[in-house]
C-alpha positions in Angstrom: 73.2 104.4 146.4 75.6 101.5 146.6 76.1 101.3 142.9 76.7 105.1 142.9 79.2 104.9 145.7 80.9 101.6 144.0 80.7 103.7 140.6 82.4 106.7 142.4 85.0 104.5 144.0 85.9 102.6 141.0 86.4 105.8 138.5 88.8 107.3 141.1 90.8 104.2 141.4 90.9 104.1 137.8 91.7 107.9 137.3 94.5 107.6 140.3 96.3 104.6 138.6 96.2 106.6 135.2 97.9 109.9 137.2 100.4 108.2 138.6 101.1 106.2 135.6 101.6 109.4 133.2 103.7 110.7 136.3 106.1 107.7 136.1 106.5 108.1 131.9 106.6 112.4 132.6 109.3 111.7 135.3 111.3 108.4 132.6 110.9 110.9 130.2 112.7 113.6 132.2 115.3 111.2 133.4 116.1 109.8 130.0 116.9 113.4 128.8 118.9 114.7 131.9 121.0 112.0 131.5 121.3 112.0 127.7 122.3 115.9 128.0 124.7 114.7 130.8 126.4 112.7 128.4 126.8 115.2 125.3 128.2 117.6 128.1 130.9 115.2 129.2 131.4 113.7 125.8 132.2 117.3 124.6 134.2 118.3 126.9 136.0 115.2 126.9 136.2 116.0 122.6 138.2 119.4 123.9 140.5 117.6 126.5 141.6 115.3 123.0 142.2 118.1 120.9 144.2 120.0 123.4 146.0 116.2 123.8 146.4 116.3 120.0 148.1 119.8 120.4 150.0 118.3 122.7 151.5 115.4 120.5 149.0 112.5 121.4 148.8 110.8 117.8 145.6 109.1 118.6 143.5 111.8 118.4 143.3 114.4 115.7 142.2 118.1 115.3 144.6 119.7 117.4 143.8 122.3 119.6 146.4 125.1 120.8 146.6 124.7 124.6 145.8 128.8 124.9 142.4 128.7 123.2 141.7 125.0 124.4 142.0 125.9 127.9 139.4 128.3 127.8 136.9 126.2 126.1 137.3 123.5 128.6 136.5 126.1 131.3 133.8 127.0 129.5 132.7 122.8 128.8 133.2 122.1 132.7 130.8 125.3 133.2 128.2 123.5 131.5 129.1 119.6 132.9 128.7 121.0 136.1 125.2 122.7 135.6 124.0 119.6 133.8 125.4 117.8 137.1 122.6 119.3 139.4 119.9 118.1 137.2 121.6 114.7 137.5 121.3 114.6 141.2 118.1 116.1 141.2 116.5 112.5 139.2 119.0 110.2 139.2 118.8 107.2 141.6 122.3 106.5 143.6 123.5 103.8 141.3 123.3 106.5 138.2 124.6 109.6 140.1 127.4 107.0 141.6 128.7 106.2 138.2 127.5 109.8 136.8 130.2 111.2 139.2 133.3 108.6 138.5 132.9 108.9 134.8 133.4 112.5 135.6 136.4 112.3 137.7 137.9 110.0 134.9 137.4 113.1 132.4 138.8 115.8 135.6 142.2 113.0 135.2 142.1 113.4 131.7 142.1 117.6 131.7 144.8 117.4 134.8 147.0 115.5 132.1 146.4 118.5 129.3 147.2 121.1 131.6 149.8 120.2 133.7 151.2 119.1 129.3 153.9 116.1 130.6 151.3 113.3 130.7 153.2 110.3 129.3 151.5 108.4 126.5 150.7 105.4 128.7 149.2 107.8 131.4 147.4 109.2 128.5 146.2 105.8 127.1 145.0 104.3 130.8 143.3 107.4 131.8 141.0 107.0 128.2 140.8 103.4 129.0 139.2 104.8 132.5 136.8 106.9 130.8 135.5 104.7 128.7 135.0 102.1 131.4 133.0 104.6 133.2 131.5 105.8 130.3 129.9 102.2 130.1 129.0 102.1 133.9 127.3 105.4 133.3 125.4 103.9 130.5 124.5 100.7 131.8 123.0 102.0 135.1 121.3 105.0 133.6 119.6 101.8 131.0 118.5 100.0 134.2 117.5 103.3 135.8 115.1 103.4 132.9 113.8 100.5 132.7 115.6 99.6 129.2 116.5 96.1 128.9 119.3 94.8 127.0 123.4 95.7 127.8 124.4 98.9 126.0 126.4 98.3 123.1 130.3 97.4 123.7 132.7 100.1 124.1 135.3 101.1 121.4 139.1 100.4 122.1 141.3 103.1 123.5 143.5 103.9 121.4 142.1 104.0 118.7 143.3 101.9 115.9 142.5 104.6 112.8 146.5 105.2 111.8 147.4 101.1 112.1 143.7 100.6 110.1 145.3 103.3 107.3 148.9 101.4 107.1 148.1 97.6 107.4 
């Protein structure tokens, strides 16, 4: 009888641990992909924010956008930011969600400049330089959020150097 009960204690111990450990990689799992769908949503609608800036006379960025049709695909890329936003604060810890929401407000700067069109090119230049810091805050606490060691790669320079790279 004791063997039966230590038998019957030990399985459930063992089959507990095993739950909650494929909860924990079910739940990373989730995590990692909210925030990686997070990203592409800001990153695009970051990509229509430059093209409208292109429009606009920015020379570091290329494939202009007119300002009439840009505007309404930026609508349509905050739409979608902002729905991938509640799965953000739905598994995110504070830290993530915390930068999640700055690297955000950077991008809100950087569609302010396009449509208000008198954004200065150093306005233009600090406000990518903003993004891409909290790009890397966004990055680096959504890594530690999952458990991935290492520091994320460095961030490229703002702007970007692709004319001077063609002349020199």
């Amino acid at each position: 009888m004791i063997g039966s009960a230590a038998s019957y204690a030990t399985q459930s111990l063992t089959e507990r641990r095993r739950w909650k450990r494929q909860r924990e990689e079910r739940w990373d799992e989730k995590r990692f992909e909210t925030y990686a769908r997070y990203a592409n949503a800001l990153k695009a609608q970051l990509r229509v924010a430059q093209r409208i800036g292109a429009a606009l006379g920015f020379a570091d960025v290329a494939d202009p956008l007119a300002p009439a049709e840009g505007l309404v695909q930026l609508a349509e890329a905050e739409s979608r930011r902002a729905t991938e936003w509640e799965s953000v604060l739905l598994v995110g810890d504070a830290e993530t969600i915390a930068a999640a929401r700055r690297w955000h407000e950077t991008i809100w700067t950087i569609e302010l400049l396009v449509r208000e069109a008198s954004a200065e090119a150093g306005q233009w230049t600090k406000a990518h330089q903003l993004a891409s810091a909290a790009r890397d805050a966004f990055y680096a606490s959504a890594r530690r959020d999952l458990g991935i060691n290492g520091v994320p790669p460095p961030s490229g320079r703002w702007p970007r150097a692709w004319r001077a790279e063609l002349s020199g």
